[in-house]
C-alpha positions in Angstrom: 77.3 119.3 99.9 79.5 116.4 100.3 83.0 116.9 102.4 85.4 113.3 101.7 87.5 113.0 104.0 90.8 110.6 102.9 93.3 109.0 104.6 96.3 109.8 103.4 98.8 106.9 102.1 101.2 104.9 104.1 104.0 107.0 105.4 107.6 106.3 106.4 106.1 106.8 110.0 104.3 103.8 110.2 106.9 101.3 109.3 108.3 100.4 112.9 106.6 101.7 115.5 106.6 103.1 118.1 110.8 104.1 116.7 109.3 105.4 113.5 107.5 107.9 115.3 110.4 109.8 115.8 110.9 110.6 112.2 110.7 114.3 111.4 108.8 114.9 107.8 107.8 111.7 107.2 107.3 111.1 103.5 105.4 108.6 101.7 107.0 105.1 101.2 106.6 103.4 97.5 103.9 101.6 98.9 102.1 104.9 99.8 102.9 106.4 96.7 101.2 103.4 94.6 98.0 103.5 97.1 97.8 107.6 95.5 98.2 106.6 91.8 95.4 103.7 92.9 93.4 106.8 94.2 93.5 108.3 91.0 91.9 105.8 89.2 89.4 104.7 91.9 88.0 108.5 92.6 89.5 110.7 89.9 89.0 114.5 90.5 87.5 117.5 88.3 88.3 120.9 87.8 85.4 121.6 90.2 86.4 119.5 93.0 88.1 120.9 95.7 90.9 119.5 97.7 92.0 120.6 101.7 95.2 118.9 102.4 97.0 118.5 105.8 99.8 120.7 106.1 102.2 117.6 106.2 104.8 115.7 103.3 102.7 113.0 103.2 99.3 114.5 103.1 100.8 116.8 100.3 102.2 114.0 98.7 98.8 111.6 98.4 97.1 115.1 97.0 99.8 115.7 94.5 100.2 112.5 93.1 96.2 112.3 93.2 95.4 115.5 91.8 98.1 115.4 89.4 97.2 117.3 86.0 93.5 118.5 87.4 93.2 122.2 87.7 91.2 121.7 90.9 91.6 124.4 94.0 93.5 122.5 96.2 93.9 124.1 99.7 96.4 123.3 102.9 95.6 123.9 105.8 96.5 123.3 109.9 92.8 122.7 110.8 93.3 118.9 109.0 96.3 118.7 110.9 96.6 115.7 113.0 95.2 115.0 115.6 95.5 112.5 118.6 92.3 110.6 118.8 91.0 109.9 121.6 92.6 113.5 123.4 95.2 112.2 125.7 95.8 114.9 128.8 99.3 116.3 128.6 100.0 114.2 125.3 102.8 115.6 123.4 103.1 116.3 119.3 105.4 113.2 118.2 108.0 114.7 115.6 106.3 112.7 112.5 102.8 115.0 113.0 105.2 118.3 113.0 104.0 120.9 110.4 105.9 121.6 107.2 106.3 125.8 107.5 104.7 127.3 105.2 107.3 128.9 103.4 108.4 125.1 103.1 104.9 124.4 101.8 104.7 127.1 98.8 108.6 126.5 97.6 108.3 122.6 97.3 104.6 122.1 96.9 103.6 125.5 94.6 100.1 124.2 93.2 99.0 124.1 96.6 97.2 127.6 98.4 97.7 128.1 101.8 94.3 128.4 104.0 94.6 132.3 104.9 93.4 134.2 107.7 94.6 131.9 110.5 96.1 132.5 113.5 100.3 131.9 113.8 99.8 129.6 116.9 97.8 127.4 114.1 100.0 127.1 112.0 102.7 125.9 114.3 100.9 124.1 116.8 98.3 122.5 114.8 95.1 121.1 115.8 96.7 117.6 117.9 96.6 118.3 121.3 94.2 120.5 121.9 91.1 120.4 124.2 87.9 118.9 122.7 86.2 121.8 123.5 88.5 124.3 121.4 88.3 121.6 118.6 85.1 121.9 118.6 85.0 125.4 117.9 87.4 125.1 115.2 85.3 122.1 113.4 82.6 124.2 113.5 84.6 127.5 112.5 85.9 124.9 109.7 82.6 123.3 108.3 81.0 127.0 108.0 83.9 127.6 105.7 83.8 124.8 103.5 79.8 125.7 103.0 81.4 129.2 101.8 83.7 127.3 99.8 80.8 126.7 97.2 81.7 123.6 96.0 79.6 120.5 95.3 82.2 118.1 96.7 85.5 119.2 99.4 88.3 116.4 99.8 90.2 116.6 102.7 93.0 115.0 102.9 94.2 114.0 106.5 95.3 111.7 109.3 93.3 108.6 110.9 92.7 111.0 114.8 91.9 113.8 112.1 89.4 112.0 110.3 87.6 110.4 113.2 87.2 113.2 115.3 85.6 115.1 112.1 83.5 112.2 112.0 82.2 112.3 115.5 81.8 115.9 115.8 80.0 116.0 112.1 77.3 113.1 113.2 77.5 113.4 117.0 78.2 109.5 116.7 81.1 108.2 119.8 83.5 106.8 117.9 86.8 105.0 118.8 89.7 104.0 117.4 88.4 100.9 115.6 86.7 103.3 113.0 90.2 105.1 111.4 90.2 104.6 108.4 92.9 102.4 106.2 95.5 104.6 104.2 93.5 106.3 101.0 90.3 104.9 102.0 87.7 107.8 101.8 84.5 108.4 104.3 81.9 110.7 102.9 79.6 113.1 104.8 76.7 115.5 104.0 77.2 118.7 105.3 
């Protein structure tokens, strides 16, 4: 089975940093929005596909504009949160990687399921700071249940930490922060 992970597009967040951190619910800028539709027509999705999203505006936003008009399962969920990469000790969550409550989630992105059977703590706190070790677990915990997902290709759609620390716990490669990937660039992994 094939798991894709994608970047998500370019974000209001990332337009003057380190100020532009401080946004809460970052959206996508025009730019961002373009790179989706680009998405679309680079790696269009089927009705089979299946699509894991980052609980966040611009994670939702890249999957909606991408997925617009399939009838594909399309999944968020806190374990694609983001995720500071490498872990920094006593490292805060910046206001732009805050989760959307879910409630926020269903009323303003309604095509969307939310992952179920997750702890509250999840869903409020994400996966960003926390230990390697209890990421671990979770990745694990995680790739079990897109094998039970039973689908022949998973798109997640996440953050750059996200996406690289999948990466390294998936091939057991180090990586550092030279290998994030660019905004809707996909990496693709047997699983």
């Amino acid at each position: 089975m094939q798991i894709i992970f994608i970047r998500h597009g370019q974000g209001e967040h990332t337009l003057n940093i380190p100020q532009s951190l401080d946004i809460y619910d970052p959206a996508l800028t025009n730019m961002g929005m373009m790179q989706a539709i680009g998405l679309a027509e680079e790696m269009p999705l089927n009705e089979d596909d299946i699509l894991i999203v980052s609980p966040l505006r611009r994670t939702l936003q890249t999957a909606e504009i991408w997925s617009h008009k399939i009838l594909c399962r399309k999944i968020t969920t806190p374990i694609v949160s983001p995720r500071i990469f490498p872990q920094i000790p006593k490292a805060k969550t910046l206001p732009c990687d805050k989760l959307l409550e879910k409630r926020k989630i269903l009323s303003e992105f309604p095509d969307f399921y939310l992952h179920e059977g997750l702890p509250n703590k999840i869903w409020t706190d994400g996966i960003n700071v926390l230990p390697e070790k209890e990421f671990r677990e979770i990745a694990k915990n995680f790739i079990d249940w897109c094998k039970e997902q039973n689908g022949k290709r998973i798109f997640v759609v996440s953050h750059d930490g996200t996406i690289t620390s999948f990466r390294e716990f998936i091939t057991g490669k180090k990586l550092s922060r030279a290998d994030f990937p660019n905004e809707t660039s996909s990496i693709c992994l047997e699983i």
